[in-house]
PAPA-341679 format. One record per residue: residue number from 1; residue in three letters; z, x, y negated of N, C-alpha, C in turn. Coordinates in steps of 0.05 Angstrom, whole numbers, plus 5000, padded with zeros to 4 digits. Layout:
// residues N
[NUM, "Ala", [Z, X, Y], [Z, X, Y], [Z, X, Y]]
...
END
This chain:
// residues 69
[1, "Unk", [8464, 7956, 0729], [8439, 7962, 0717], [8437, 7948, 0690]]
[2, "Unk", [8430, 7957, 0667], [8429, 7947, 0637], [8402, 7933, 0639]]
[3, "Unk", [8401, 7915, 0625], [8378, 7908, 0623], [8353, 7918, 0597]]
[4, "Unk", [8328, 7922, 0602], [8309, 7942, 0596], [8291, 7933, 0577]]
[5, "Unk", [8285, 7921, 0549], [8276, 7904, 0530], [8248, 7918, 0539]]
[6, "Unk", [8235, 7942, 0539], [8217, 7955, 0543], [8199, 7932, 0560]]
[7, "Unk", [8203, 7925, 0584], [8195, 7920, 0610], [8194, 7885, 0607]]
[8, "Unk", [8200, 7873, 0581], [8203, 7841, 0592], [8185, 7829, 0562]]
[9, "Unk", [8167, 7823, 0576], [8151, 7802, 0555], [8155, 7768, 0548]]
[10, "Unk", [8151, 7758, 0537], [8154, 7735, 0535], [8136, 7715, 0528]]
[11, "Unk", [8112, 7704, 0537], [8098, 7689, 0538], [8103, 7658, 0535]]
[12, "Unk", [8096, 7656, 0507], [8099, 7628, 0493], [8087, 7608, 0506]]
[13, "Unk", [8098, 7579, 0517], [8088, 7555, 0528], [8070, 7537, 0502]]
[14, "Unk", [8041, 7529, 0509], [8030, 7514, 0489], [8004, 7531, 0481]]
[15, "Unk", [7993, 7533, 0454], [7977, 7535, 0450], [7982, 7548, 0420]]
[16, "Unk", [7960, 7572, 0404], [7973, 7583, 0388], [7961, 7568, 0376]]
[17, "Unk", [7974, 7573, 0345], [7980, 7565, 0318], [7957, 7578, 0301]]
[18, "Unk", [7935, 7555, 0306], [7915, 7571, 0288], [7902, 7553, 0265]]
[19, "Unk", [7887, 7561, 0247], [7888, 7545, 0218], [7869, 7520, 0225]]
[20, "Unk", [7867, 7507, 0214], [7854, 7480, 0214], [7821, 7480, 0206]]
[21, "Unk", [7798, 7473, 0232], [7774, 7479, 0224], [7757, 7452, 0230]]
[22, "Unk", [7749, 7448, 0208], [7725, 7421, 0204], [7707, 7416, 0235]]
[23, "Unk", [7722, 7395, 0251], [7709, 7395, 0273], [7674, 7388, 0276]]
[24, "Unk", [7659, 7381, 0253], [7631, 7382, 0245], [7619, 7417, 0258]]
[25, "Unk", [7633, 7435, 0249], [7631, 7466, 0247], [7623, 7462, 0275]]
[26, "Unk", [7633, 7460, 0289], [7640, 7462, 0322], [7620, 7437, 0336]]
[27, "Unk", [7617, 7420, 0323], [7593, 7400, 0338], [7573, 7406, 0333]]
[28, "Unk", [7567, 7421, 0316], [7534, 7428, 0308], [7535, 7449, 0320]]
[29, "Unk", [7553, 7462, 0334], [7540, 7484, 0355], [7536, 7476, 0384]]
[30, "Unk", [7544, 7457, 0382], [7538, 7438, 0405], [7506, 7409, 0408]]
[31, "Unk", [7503, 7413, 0390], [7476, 7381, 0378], [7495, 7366, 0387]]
[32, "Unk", [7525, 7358, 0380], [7532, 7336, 0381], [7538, 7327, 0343]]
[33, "Unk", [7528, 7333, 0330], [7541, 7326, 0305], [7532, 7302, 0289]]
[34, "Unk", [7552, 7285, 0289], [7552, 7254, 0286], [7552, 7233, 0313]]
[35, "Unk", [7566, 7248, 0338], [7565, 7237, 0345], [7594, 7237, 0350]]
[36, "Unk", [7610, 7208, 0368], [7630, 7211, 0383], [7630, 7225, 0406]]
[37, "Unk", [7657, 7245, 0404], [7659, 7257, 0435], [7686, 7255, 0449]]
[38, "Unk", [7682, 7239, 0465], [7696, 7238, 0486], [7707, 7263, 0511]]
[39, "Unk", [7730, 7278, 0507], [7734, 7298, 0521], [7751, 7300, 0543]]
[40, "Unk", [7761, 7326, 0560], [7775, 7321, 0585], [7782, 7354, 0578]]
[41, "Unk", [7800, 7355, 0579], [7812, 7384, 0578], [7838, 7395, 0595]]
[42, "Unk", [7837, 7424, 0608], [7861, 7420, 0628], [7847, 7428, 0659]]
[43, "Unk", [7864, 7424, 0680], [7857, 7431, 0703], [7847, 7402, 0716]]
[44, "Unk", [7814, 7406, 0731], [7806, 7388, 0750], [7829, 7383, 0774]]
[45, "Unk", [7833, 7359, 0770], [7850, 7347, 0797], [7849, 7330, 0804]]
[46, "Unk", [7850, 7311, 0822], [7851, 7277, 0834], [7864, 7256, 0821]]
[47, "Unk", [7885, 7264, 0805], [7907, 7252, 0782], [7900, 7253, 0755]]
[48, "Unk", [7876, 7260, 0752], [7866, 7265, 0715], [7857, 7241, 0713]]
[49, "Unk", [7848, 7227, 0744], [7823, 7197, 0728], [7800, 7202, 0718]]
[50, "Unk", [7792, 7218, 0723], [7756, 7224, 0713], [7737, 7201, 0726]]
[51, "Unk", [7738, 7203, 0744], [7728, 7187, 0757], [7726, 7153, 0747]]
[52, "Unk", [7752, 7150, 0735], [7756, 7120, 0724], [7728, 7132, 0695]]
[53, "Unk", [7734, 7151, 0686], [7721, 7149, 0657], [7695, 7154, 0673]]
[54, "Unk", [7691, 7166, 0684], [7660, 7163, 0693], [7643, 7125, 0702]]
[55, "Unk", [7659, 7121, 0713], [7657, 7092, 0721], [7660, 7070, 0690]]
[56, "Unk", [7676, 7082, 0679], [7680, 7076, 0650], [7653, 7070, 0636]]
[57, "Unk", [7643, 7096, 0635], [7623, 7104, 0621], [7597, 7083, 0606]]
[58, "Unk", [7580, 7073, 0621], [7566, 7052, 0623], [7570, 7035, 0598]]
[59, "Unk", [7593, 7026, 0606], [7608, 7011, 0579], [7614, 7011, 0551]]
[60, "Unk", [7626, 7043, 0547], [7632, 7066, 0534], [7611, 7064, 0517]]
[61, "Unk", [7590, 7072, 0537], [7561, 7081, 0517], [7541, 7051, 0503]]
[62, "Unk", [7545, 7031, 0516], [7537, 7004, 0501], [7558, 7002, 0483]]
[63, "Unk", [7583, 6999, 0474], [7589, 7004, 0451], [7584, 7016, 0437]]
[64, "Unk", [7584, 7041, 0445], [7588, 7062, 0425], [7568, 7093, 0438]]
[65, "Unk", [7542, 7077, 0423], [7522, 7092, 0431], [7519, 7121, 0423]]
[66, "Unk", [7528, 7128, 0404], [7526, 7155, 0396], [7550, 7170, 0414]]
[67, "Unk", [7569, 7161, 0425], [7582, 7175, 0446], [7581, 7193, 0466]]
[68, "Unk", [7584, 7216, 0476], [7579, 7242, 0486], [7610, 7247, 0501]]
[69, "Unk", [7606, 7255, 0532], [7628, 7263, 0548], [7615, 7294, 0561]]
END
């Protein structure tokens, strides 16, 4: 059996390649702009440690009061 270029896709590992945008743009659609944000991105699991940053937190935010999770 030959093989069939028609029939085989190839799906890139990662994230695409897109131009560079002023992360301000993107917090003001949020009401976070000026502040720090603290993020978590990816699949919920038992091994990410959220939980430490939640417990974290408290801390986090007496420093660094303008901070947002």
């Amino acid at each position: 059996m030959e093989p069939n270029g028609d029939k085989i896709d190839i799906i890139a590992h990662g994230i695409p390649d897109v131009p560079f945008v002023d992360p301000s743009f993107h917090k003001d659609l949020f009401g976070v702009e000026g502040k720090i944000v603290l993020m978590s991105f990816g699949l919920i699991s038992p091994n990410k440690g959220l939980e430490n940053v939640i417990f974290a937190l408290p801390k986090i935010i007496k420093k660094f009061p303008s901070e947002d999770y």
